[in-house]
C-alpha positions as CSV (number, residue, x, y, z in Angstrom):
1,X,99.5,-26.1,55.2
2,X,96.4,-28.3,55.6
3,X,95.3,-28.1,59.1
4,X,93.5,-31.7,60.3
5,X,89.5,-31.1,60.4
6,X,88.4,-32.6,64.4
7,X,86.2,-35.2,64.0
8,X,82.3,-33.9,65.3
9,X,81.3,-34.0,68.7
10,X,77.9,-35.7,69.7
11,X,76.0,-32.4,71.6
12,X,75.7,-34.2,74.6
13,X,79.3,-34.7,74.9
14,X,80.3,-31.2,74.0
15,X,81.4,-29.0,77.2
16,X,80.1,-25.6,75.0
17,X,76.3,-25.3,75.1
18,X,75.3,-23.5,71.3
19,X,75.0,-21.1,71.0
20,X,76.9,-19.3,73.2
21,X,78.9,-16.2,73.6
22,X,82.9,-18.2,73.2
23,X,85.4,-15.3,73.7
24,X,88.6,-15.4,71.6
25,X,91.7,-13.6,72.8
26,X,94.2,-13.0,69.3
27,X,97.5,-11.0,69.7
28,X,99.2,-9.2,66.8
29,X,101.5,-6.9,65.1
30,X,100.1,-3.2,66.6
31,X,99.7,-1.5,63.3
32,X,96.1,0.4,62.1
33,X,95.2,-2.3,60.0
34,X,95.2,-5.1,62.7
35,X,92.0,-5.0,64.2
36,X,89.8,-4.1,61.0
37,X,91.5,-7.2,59.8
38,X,90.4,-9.0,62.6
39,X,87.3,-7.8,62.7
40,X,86.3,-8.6,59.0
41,X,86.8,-12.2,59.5
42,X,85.5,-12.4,62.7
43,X,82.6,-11.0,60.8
44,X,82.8,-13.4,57.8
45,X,82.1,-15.8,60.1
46,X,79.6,-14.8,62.5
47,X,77.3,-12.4,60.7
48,X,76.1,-11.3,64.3
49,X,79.6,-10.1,65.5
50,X,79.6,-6.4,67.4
51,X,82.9,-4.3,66.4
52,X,82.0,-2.5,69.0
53,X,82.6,-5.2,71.4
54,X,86.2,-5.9,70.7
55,X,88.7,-4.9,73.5
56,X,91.6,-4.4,72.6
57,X,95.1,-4.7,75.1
58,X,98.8,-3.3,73.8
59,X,101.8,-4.8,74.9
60,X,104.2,-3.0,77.6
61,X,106.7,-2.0,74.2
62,X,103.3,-1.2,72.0
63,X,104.8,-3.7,69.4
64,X,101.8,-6.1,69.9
65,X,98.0,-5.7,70.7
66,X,96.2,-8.0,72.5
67,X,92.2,-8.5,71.5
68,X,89.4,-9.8,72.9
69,X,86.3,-11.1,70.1
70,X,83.3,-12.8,71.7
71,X,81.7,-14.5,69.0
72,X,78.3,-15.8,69.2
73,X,79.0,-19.9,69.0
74,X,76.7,-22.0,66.9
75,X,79.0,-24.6,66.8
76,X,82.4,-26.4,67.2
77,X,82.7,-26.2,63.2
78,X,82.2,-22.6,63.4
79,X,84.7,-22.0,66.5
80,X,87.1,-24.1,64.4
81,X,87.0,-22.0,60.5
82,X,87.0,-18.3,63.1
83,X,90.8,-20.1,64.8
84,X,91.6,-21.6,61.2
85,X,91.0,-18.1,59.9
86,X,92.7,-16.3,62.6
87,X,95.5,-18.6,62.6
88,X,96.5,-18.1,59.0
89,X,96.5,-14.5,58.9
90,X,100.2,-13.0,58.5
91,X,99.5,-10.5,61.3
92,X,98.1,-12.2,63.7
93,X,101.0,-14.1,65.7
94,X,98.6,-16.4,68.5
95,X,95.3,-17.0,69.1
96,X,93.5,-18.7,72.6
């Protein structure tokens, strides 16, 4: 599934100021490999990315975990591989 590629955005008309801290909330299957998945692409794409800065949120039945990632934005090309990324993963079920 080829996802369309947004056309770029002239800075001035962008409503993100690069870089910038963008956090990204991603909910998934709660099992242990969820958030080192996460993570490692998180990290693929933003070299600068803090593990230790992930927060992490189970569901009321503990059959989903909620996670925060606040990646450091360079820009909208970046944001948009790290939600491509996410997006296709088969554990991940949304990402905001």
């Amino acid at each position: 599934m080829n996802l369309p590629v947004n056309p770029p955005i002239p800075p001035e008309e962008s409503l993100i100021q690069y870089p910038s801290a963008f956090p990204i909330k991603v909910m998934g299957v709660h099992v242990d490999t969820f958030v080192d998945s996460v993570v490692a692409l998180v990290q693929e794409l933003d070299p600068t990315f803090d593990a230790a800065s992930v927060v992490q949120r189970p569901s009321s039945g503990g059959k989903y975990l909620g996670l925060t990632v606040t990646v450091t934005a360079t820009s909208r090309e970046q944001l948009d591989n790290i939600y491509r990324a996410l997006t296709r993963h088969p554990l991940v079920k949304y990402v905001l």
